[in-house]
Biotite code that builds the C-alpha atoms (Angstrom):
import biotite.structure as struc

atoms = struc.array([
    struc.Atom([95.356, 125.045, 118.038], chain_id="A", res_id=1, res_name="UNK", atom_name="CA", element="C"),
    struc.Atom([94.390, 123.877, 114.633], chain_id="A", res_id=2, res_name="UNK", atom_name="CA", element="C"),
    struc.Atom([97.414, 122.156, 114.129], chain_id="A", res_id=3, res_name="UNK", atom_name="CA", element="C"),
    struc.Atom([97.198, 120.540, 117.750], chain_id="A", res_id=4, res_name="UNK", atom_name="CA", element="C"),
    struc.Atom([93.497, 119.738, 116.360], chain_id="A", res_id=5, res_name="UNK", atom_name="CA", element="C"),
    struc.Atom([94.440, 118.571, 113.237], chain_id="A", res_id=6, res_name="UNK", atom_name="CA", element="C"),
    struc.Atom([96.302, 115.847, 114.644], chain_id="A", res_id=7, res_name="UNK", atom_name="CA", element="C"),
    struc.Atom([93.086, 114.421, 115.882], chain_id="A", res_id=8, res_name="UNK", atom_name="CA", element="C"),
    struc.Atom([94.469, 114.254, 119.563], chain_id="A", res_id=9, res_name="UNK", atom_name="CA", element="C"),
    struc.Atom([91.156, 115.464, 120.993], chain_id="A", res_id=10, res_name="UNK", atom_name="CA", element="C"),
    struc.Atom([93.096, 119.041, 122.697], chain_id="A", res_id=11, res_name="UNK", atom_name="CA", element="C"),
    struc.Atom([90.735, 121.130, 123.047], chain_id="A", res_id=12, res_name="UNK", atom_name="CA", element="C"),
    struc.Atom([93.169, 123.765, 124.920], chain_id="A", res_id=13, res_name="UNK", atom_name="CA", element="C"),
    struc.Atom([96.595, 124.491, 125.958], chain_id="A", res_id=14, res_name="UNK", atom_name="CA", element="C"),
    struc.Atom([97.337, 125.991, 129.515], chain_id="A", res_id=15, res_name="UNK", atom_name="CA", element="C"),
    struc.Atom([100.718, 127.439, 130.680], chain_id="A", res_id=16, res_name="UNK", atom_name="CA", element="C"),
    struc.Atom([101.467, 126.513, 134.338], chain_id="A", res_id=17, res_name="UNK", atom_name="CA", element="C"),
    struc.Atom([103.851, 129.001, 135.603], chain_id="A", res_id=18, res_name="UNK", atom_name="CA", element="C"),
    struc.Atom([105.875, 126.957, 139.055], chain_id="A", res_id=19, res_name="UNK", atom_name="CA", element="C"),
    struc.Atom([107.930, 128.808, 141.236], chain_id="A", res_id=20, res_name="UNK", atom_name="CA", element="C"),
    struc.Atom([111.085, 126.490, 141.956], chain_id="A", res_id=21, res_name="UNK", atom_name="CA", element="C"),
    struc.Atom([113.707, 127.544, 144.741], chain_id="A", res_id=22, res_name="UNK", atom_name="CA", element="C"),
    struc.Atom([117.224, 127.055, 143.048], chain_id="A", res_id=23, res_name="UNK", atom_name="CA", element="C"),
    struc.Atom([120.144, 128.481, 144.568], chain_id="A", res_id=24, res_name="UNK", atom_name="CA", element="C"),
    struc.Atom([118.277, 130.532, 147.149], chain_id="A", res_id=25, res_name="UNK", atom_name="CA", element="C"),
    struc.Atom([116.789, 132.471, 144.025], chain_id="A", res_id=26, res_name="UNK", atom_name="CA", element="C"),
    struc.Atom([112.889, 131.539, 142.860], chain_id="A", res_id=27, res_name="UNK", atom_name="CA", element="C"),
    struc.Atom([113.361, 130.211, 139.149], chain_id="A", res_id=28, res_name="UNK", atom_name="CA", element="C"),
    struc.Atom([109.980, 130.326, 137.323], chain_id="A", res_id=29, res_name="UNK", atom_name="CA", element="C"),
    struc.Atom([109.246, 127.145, 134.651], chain_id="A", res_id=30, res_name="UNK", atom_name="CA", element="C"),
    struc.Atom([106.739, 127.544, 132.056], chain_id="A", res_id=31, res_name="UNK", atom_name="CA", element="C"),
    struc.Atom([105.228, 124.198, 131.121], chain_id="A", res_id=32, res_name="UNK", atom_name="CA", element="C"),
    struc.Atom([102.410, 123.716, 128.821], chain_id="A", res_id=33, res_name="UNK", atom_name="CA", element="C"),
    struc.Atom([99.264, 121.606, 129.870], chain_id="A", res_id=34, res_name="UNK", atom_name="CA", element="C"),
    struc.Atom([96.920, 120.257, 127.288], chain_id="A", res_id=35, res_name="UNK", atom_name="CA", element="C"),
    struc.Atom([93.745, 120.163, 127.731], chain_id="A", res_id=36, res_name="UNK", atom_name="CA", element="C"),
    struc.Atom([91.618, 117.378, 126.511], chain_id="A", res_id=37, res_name="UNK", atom_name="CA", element="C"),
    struc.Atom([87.747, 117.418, 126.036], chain_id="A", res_id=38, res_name="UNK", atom_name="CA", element="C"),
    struc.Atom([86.122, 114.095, 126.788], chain_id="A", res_id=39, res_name="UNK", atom_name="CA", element="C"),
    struc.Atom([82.485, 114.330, 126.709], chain_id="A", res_id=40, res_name="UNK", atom_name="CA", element="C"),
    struc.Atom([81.695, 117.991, 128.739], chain_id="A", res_id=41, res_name="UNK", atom_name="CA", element="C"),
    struc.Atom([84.380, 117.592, 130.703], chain_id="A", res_id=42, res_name="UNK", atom_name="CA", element="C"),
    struc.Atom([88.432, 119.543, 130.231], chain_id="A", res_id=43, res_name="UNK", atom_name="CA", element="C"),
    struc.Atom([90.790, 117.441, 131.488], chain_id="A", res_id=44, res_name="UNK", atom_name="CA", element="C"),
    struc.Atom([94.256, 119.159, 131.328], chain_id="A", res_id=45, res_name="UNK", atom_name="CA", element="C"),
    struc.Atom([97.205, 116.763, 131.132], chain_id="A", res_id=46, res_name="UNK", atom_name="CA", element="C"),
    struc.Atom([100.736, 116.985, 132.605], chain_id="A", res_id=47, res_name="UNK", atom_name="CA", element="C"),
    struc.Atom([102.839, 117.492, 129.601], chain_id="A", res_id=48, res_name="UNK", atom_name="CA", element="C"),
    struc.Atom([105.167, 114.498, 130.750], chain_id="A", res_id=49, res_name="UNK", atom_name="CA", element="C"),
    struc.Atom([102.134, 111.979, 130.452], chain_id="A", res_id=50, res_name="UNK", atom_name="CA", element="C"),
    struc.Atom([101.569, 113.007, 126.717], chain_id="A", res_id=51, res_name="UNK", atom_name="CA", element="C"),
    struc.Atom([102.629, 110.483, 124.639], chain_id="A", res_id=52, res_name="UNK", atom_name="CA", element="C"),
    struc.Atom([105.765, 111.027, 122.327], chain_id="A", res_id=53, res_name="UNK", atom_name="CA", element="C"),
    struc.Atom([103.426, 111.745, 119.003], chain_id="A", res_id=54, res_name="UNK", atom_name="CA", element="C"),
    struc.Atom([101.744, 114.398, 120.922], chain_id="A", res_id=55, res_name="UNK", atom_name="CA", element="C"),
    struc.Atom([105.006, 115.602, 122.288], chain_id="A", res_id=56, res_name="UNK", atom_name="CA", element="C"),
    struc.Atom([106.566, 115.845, 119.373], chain_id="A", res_id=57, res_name="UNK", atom_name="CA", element="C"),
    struc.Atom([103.882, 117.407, 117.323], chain_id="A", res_id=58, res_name="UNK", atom_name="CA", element="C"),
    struc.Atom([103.395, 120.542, 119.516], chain_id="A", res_id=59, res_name="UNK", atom_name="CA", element="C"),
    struc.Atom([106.920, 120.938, 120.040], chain_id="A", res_id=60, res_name="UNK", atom_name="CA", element="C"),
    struc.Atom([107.184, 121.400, 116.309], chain_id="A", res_id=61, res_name="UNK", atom_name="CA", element="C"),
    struc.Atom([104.139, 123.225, 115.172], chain_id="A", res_id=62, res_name="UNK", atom_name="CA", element="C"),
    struc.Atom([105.791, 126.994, 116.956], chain_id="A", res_id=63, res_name="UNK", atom_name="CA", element="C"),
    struc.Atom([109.045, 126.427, 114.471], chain_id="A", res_id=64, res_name="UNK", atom_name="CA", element="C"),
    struc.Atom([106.923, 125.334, 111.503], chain_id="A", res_id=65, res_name="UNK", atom_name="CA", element="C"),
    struc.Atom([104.934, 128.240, 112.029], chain_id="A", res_id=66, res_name="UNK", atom_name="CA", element="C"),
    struc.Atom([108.113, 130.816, 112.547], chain_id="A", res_id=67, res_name="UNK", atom_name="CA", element="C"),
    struc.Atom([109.266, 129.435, 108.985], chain_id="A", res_id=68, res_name="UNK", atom_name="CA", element="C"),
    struc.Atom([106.184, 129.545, 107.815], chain_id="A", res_id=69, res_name="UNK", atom_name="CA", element="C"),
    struc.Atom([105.616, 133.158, 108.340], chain_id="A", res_id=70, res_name="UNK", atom_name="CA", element="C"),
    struc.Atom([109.122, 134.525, 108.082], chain_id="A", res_id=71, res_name="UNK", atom_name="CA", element="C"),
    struc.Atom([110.216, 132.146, 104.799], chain_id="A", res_id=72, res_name="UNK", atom_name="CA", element="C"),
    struc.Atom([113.236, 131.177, 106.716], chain_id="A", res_id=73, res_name="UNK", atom_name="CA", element="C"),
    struc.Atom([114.398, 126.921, 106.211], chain_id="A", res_id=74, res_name="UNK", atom_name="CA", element="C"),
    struc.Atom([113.570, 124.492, 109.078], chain_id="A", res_id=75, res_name="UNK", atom_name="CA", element="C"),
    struc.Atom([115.598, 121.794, 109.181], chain_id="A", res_id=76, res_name="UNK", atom_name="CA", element="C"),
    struc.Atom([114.494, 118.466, 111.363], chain_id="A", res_id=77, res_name="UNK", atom_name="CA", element="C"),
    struc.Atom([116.534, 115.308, 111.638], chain_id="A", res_id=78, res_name="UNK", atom_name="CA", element="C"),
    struc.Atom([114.204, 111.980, 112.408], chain_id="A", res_id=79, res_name="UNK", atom_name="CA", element="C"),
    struc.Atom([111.053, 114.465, 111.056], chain_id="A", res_id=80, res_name="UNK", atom_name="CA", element="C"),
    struc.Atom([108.514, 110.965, 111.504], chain_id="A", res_id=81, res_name="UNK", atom_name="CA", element="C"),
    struc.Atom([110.113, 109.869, 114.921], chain_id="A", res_id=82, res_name="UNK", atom_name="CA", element="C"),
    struc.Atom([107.119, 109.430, 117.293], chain_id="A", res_id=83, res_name="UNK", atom_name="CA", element="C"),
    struc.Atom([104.730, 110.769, 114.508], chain_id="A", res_id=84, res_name="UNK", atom_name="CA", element="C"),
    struc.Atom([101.919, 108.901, 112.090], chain_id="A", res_id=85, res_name="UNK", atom_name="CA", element="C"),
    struc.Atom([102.854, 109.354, 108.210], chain_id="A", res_id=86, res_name="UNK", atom_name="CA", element="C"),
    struc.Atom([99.812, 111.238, 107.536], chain_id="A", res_id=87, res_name="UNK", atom_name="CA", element="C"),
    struc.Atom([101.064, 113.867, 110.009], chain_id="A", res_id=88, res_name="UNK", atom_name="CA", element="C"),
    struc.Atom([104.423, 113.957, 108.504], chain_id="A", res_id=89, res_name="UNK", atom_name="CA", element="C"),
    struc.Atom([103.101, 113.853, 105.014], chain_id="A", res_id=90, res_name="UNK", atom_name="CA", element="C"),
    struc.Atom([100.527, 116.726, 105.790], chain_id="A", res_id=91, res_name="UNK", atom_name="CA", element="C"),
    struc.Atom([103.602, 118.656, 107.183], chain_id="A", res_id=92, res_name="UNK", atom_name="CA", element="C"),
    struc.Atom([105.268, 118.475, 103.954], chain_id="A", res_id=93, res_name="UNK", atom_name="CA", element="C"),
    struc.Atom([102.182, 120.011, 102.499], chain_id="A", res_id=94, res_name="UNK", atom_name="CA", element="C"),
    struc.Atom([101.938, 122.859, 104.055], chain_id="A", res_id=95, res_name="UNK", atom_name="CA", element="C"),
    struc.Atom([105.167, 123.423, 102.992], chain_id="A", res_id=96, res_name="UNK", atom_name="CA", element="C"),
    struc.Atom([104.708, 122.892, 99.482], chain_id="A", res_id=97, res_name="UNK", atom_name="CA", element="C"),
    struc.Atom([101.146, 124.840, 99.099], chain_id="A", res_id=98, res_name="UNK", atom_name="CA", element="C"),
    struc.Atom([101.570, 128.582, 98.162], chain_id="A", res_id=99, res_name="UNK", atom_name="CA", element="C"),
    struc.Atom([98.562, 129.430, 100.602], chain_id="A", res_id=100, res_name="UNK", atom_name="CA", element="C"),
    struc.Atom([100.232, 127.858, 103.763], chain_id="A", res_id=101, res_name="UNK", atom_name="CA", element="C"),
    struc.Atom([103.897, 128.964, 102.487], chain_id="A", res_id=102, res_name="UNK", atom_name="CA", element="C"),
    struc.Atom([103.384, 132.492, 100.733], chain_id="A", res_id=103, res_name="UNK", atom_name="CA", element="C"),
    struc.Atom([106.726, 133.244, 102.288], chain_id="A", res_id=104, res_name="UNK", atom_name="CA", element="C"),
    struc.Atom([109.002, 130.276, 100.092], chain_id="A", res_id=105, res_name="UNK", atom_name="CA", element="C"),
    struc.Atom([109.835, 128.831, 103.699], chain_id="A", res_id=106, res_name="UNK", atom_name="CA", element="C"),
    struc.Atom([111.866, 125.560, 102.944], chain_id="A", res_id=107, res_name="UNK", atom_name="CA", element="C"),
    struc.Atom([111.571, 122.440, 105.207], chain_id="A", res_id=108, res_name="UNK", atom_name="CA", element="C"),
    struc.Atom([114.760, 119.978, 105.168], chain_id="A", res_id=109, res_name="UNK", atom_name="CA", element="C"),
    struc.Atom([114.712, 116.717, 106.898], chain_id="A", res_id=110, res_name="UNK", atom_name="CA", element="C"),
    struc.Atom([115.571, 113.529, 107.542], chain_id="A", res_id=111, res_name="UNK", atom_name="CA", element="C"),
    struc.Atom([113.105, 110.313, 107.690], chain_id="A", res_id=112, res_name="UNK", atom_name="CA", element="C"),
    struc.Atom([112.836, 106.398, 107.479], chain_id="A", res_id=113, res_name="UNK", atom_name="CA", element="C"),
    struc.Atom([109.461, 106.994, 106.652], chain_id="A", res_id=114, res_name="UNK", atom_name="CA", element="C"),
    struc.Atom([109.520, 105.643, 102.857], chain_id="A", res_id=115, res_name="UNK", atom_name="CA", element="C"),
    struc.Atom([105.872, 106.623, 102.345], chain_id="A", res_id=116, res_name="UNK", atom_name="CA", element="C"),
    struc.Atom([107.116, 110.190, 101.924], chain_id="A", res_id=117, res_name="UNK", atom_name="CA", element="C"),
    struc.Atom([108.474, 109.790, 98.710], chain_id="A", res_id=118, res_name="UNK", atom_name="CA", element="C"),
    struc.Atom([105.295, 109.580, 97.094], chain_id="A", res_id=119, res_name="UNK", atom_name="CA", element="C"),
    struc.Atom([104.661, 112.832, 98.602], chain_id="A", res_id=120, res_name="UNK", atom_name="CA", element="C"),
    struc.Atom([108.105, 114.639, 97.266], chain_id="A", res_id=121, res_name="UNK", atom_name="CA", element="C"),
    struc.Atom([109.261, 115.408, 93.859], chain_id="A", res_id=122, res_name="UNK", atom_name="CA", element="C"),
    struc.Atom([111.877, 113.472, 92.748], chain_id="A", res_id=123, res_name="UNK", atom_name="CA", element="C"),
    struc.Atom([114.418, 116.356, 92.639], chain_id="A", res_id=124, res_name="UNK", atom_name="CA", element="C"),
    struc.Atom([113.407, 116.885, 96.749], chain_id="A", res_id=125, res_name="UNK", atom_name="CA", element="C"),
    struc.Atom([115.120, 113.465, 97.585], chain_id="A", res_id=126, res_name="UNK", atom_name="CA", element="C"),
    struc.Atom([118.297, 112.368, 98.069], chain_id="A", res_id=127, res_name="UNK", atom_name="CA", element="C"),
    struc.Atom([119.265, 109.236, 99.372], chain_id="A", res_id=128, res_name="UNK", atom_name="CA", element="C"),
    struc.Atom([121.974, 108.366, 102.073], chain_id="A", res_id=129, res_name="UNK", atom_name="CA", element="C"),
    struc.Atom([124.316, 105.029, 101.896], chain_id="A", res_id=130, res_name="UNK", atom_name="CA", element="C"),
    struc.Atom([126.729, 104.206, 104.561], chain_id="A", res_id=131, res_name="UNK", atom_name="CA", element="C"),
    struc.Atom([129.610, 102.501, 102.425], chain_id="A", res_id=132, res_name="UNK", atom_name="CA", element="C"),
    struc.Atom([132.139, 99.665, 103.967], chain_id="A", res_id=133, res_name="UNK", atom_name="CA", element="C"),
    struc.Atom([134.988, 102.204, 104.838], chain_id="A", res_id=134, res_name="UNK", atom_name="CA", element="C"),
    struc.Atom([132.152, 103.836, 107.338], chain_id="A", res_id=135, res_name="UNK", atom_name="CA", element="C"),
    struc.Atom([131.645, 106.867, 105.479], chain_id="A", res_id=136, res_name="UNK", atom_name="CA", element="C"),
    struc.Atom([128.319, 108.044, 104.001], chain_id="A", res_id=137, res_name="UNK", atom_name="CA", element="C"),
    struc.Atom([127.512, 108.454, 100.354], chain_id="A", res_id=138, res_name="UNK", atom_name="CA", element="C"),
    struc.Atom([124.590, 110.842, 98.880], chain_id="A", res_id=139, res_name="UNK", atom_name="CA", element="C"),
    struc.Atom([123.012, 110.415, 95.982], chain_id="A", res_id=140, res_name="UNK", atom_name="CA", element="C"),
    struc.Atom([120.245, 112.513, 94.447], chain_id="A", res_id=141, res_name="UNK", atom_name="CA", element="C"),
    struc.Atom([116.934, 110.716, 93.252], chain_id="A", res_id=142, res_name="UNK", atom_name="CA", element="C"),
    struc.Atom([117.099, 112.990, 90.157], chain_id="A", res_id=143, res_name="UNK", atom_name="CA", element="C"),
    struc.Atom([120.277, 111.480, 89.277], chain_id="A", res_id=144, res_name="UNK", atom_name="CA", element="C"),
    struc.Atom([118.988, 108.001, 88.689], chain_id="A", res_id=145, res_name="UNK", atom_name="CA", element="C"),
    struc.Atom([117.820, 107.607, 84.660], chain_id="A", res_id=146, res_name="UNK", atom_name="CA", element="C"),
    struc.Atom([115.166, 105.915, 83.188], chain_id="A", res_id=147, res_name="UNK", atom_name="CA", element="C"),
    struc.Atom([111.986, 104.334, 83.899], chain_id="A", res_id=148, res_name="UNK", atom_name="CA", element="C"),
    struc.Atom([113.271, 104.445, 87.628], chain_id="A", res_id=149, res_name="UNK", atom_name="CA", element="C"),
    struc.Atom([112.299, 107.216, 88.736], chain_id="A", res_id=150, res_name="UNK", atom_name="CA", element="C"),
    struc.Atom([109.877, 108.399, 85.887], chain_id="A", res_id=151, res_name="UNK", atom_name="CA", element="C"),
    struc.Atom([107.061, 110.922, 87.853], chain_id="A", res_id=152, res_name="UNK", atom_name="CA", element="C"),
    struc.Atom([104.565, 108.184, 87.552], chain_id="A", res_id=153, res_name="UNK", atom_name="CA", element="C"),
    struc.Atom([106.628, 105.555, 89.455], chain_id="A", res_id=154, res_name="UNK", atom_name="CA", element="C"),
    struc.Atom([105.546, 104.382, 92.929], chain_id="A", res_id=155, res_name="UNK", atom_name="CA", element="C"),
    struc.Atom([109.177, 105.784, 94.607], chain_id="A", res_id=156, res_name="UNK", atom_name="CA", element="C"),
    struc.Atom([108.333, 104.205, 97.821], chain_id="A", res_id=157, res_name="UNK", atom_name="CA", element="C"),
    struc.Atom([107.990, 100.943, 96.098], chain_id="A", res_id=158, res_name="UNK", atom_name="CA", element="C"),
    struc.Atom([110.929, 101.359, 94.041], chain_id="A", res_id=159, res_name="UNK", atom_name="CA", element="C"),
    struc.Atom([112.943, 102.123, 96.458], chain_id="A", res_id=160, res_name="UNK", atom_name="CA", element="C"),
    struc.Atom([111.931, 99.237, 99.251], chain_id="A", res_id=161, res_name="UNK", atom_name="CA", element="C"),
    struc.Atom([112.458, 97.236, 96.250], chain_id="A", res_id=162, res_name="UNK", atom_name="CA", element="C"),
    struc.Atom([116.336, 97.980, 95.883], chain_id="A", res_id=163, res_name="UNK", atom_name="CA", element="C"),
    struc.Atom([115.897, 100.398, 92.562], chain_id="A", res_id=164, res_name="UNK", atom_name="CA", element="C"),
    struc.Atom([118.116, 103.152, 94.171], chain_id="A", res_id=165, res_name="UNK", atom_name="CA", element="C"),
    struc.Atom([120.211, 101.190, 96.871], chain_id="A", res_id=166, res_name="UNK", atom_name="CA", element="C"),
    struc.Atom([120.601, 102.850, 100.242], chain_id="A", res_id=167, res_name="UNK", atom_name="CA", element="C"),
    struc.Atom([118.877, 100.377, 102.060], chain_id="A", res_id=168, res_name="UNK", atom_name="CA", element="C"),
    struc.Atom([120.415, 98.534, 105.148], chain_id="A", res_id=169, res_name="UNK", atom_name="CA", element="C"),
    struc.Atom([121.591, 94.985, 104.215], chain_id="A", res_id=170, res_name="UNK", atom_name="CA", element="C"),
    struc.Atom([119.696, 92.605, 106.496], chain_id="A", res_id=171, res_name="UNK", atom_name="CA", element="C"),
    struc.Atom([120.117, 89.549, 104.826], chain_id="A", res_id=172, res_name="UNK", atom_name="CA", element="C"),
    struc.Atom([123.481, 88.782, 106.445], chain_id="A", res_id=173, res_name="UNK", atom_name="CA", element="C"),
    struc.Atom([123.374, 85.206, 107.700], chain_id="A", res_id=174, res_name="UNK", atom_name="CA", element="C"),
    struc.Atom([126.358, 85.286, 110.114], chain_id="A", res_id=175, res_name="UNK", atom_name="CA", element="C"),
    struc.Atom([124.299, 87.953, 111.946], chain_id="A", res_id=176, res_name="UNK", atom_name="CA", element="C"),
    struc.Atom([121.283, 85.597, 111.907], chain_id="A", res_id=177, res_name="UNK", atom_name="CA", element="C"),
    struc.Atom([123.840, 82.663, 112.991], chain_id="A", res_id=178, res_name="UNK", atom_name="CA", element="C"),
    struc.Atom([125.135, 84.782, 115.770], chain_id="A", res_id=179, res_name="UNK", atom_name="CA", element="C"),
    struc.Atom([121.509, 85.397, 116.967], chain_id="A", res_id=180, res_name="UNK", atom_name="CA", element="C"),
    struc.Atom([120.393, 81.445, 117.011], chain_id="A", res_id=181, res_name="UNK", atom_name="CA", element="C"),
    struc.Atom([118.001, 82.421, 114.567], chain_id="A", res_id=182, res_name="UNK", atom_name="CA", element="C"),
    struc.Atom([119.119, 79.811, 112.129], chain_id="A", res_id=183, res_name="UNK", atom_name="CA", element="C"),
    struc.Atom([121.143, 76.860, 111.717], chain_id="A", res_id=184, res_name="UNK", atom_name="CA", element="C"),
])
């Protein structure tokens, strides 16, 4: 709940409603969650399919986080910010890093477009993905670039929307544009 909570989404409660489906001439129970929002004095549960995505998303990942958390086991989500705001995602990565949240040494591996991240990641956490002309994928480590580009005071997010480190997808082509009508 004080995950749900944290998120600001104004749940005040989560209900189970247990329905008794007839599949196959057998009964076939479904469990489906119901949160319940507080507006005012009133508790207004929800049918889980009219959450929005963010809220969706964010409870179906807090019982994982919370089984790595405790057990110290790695969690690994691809598209970690899809449907969620970056202070969600970035306080995710926190409880991750902080010894009182992760006494365990859990380890959290993702994915993300969300460049605002990497101001929340040592540079040694990221590594950077480049689709290459022959349609294969290249890696490359953020620790491995030298210098003064990726010194620990350096705004990564920044640097890297600014082309430092490559990997980002070239949208400058002007046939595309030409294609679209979108110029002459």
């Amino acid at each position: 709940m004080a995950l749900l909570q944290l998120a600001d989404l104004g749940v005040a409660d989560v209900e189970i409603e247990n329905r008794i489906e007839f599949g196959e001439g057998k009964p076939v129970t479904t469990r489906t969650p119901q949160l319940v929002h507080a507006l005012d004095q009133e508790r207004l549960p929800f049918e889980y399919r009219d959450e929005s995505a963010g809220t969706r998303t964010w409870f179906e990942l807090i019982g994982p986080v919370l089984t790595a958390l405790r057990e110290g086991t790695i969690i690994v989500f691809d598209e970690l910010d899809a449907s969620l705001h970056p202070t969600l995602t970035a306080q995710l990565v926190k409880l991750f890093e902080l010894k009182t949240s992760n006494p365990q040494g859990a380890q959290l591996i993702f994915t993300s477009h969300d460049t605002n991240l990497l101001n929340h990641l040592n540079r040694d956490e990221v590594w950077l993905t480049e689709k290459v002309s022959n349609g294969s994928t290249r890696f490359a480590a953020l620790s491995d670039f030298a210098g003064e580009r990726v010194r620990r005071s350096a705004n990564l997010e920044s640097g890297y929307l600014s082309g430092r480190f490559g990997a980002l997808p070239d949208v400058s082509r002007p046939e595309v544009l030409r294609d679209l009508g979108l110029i002459g």
